[in-house]
N, C-alpha and C positions, 0 to 999 in steps of 0.2 A: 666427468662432464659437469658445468658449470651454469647451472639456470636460474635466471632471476628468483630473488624473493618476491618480489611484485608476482611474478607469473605463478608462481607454485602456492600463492595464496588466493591468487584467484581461482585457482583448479581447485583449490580444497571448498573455498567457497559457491562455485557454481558445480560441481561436481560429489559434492560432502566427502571428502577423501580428509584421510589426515596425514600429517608431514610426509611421513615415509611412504605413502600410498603415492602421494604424488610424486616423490623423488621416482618411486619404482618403475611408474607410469611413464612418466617422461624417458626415462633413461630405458625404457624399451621400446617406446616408439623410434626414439633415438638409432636402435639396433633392430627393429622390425621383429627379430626373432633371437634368444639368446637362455644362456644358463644364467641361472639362480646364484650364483658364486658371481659372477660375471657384472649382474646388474648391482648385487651388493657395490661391489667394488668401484662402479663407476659412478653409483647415484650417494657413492657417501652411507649409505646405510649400515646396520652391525650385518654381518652374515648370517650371527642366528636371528633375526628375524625379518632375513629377507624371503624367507619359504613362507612365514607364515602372512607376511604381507602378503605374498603372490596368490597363496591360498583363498584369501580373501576378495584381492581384485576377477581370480576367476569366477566366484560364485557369483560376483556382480555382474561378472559378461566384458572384462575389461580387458578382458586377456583367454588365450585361449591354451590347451599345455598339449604340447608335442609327445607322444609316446616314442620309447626311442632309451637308451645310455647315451653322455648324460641326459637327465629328463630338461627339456631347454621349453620357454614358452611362447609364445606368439603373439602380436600385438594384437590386436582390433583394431578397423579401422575408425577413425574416431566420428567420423559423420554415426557409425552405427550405435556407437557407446552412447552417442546424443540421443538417441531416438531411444536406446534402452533408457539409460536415465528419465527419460520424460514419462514414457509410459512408467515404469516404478513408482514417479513421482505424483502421477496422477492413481496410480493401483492405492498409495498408501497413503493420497488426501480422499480417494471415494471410501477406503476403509474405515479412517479417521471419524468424515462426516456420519457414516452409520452408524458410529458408535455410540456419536454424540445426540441423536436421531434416535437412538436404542430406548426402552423402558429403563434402563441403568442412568443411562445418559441425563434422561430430563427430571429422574430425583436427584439428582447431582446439581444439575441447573437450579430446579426450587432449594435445593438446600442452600446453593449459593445464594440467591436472591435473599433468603430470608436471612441469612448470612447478614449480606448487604442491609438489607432493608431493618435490622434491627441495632444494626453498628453505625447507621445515619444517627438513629434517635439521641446518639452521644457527640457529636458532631455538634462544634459550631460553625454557624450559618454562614460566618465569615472564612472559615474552615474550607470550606467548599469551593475552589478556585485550585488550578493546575496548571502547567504550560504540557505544551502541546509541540514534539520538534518532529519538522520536517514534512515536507508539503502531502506525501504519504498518508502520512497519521494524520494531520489536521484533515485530510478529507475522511478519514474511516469517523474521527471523532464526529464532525459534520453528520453523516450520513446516521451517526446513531442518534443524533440530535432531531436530526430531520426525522426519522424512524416513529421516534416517540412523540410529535408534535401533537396538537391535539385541536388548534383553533388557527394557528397563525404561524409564519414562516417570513421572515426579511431578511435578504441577502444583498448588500452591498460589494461590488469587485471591481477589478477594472477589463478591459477588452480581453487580456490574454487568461482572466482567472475566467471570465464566463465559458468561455470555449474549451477552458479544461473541464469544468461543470457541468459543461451540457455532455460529456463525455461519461464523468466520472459520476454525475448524480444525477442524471436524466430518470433511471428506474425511482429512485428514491421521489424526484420529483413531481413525476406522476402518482407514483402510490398514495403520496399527499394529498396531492388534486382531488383523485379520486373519492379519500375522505371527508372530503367538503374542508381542509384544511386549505386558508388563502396562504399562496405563496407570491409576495412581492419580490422582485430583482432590480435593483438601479445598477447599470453599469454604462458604459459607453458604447454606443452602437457603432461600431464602425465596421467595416469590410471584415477587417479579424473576425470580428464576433456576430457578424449577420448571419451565419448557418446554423450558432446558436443559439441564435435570439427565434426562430424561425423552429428550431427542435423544441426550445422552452414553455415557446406560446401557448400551444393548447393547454399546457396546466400551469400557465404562471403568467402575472403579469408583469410586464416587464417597461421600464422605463429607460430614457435616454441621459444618463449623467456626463454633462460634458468634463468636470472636473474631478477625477477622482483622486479623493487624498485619503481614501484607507480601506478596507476589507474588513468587513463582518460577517457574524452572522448571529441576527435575535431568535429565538423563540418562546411561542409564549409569553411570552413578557417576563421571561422568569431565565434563561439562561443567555449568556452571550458568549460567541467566541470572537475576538478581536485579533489579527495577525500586525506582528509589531515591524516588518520589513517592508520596502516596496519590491514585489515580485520581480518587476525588472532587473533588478539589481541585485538578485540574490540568487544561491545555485537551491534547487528544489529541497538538497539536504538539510539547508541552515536554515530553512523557514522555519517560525516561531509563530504560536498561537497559543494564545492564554484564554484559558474556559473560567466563568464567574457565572456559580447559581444564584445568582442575586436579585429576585423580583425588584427593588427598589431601583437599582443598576438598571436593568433590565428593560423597567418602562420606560425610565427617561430618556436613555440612549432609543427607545423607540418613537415615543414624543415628538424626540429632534427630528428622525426620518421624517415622520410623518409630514413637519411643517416642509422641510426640504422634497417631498415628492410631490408634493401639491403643484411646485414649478418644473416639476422635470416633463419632459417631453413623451407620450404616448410611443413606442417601439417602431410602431408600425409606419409613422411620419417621417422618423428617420429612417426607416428602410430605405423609403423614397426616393431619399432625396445622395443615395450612395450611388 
């Protein structure tokens, strides 16, 4: 039996199986039900470890073993294998979290931090800048940015990055708000992004940029993230964003905002007039 690489890497990837897991897998559902000799032979695998592959996918629930000469085993139906996999996957990220949750866990945490915090003091300042790939990770970096603000927050996007934002950093948004930290947003209010200009408001103000020519984000006056693509025109994976802890950097590019929001249009005007 002959099945894509493309496909048998996606199983291994959404499924965590490895090579011969997945050969074994397919090439039983292939047969519904079958010997261990059998599947070796059709999925390419050695024979001797095709028993202990199978051993394996049954403890997962992937399979299920027919009592009987020869011993032959049974497929699962794969909607069900999804739903085991998920619960798994959820049993061994709520386990994960308590660990890290644990009294072990958060001396581990401070020892990192101070870790951290005494490997800066060797650091130069110009040191301190990274890229950032893929639109994923630029928003986790974001949100730890926005996490640790302490006075001020400026976001620059354009229509389709607000409406990911109000999605992907509404919680983080608010939590801001709520510490008396100002959160500015210039983007362009248009139909796209009116139900996130609308989620934003209570904790941010928001203005109308009719031209956007870049994506940021300041805080503090002390850190910037800059993305170097227009989202339009790029696939979520190949976005690029570069972080600079740079206070000097930092005000200026805030500076600029500031004289450019002074003409931007209040949110609520352009709501209006959509």
């Amino acid at each position: 039996m002959i099945v894509e690489e493309e496909f048998l890497n996606s199983l291994r990837h959404y499924f965590k199986l490895n090579l011969y897991e997945a050969k074994i897998w397919t090439a039983l559902l292939s047969r519904g039900i079958s010997a261990a000799g059998e599947l070796a032979e059709i999925s390419d695998v050695p024979r001797s470890r095709a028993y202990d592959v199978l051993e394996s996918l049954e403890k997962r629930g992937f399979v299920m073993l027919k009592s009987g000469k020869p011993i032959k085993y049974i497929a699962v139906e794969p909607s069900e294998v999804v739903e085991r996999v998920k619960k798994h996957v959820h049993m061994e990220a709520d386990e994960h979290a308590k660990k890290l949750a644990s009294p072990r866990g958060m001396d581990l945490v401070k020892e990192l931090s101070l870790l951290h915090k005494n490997g800066i003091e060797f650091i130069d300042a110009g040191d301190l800048s990274s890229s950032v790939r893929g639109r994923h990770n630029i928003y986790m970096h974001m949100e730890t940015m926005m996490k640790n603000a302490k006075s001020n927050v400026t976001i620059l996007t354009s229509a389709k990055g607000l409406a990911r934002k109000a999605e992907a950093l509404k919680q983080i948004v608010q939590e801001a708000g709520k510490r008396g930290v100002k959160v500015r947003i210039a983007a362009p209010v248009t139909k796209e992004s009116a139900d996130a200009v609308r989620e934003l408001a209570a904790h941010a103000e928001i203005r109308h940029l009719q031209k956007p020519d870049s994506r940021m984000c300041i805080v503090d006056n002390k850190e910037v993230l800059f993305m170097l693509m227009n989202d339009s025109e790029i696939h979520p994976s190949y976005d690029v964003g570069v972080w600079v802890n740079a206070p000097f950097f930092a005000t200026a590019m805030n500076d600029l905002f500031d004289m450019a929001w002074k003409e931007m249009e209040p949110s609520e005007k352009q709501l209006k007039k959509l």
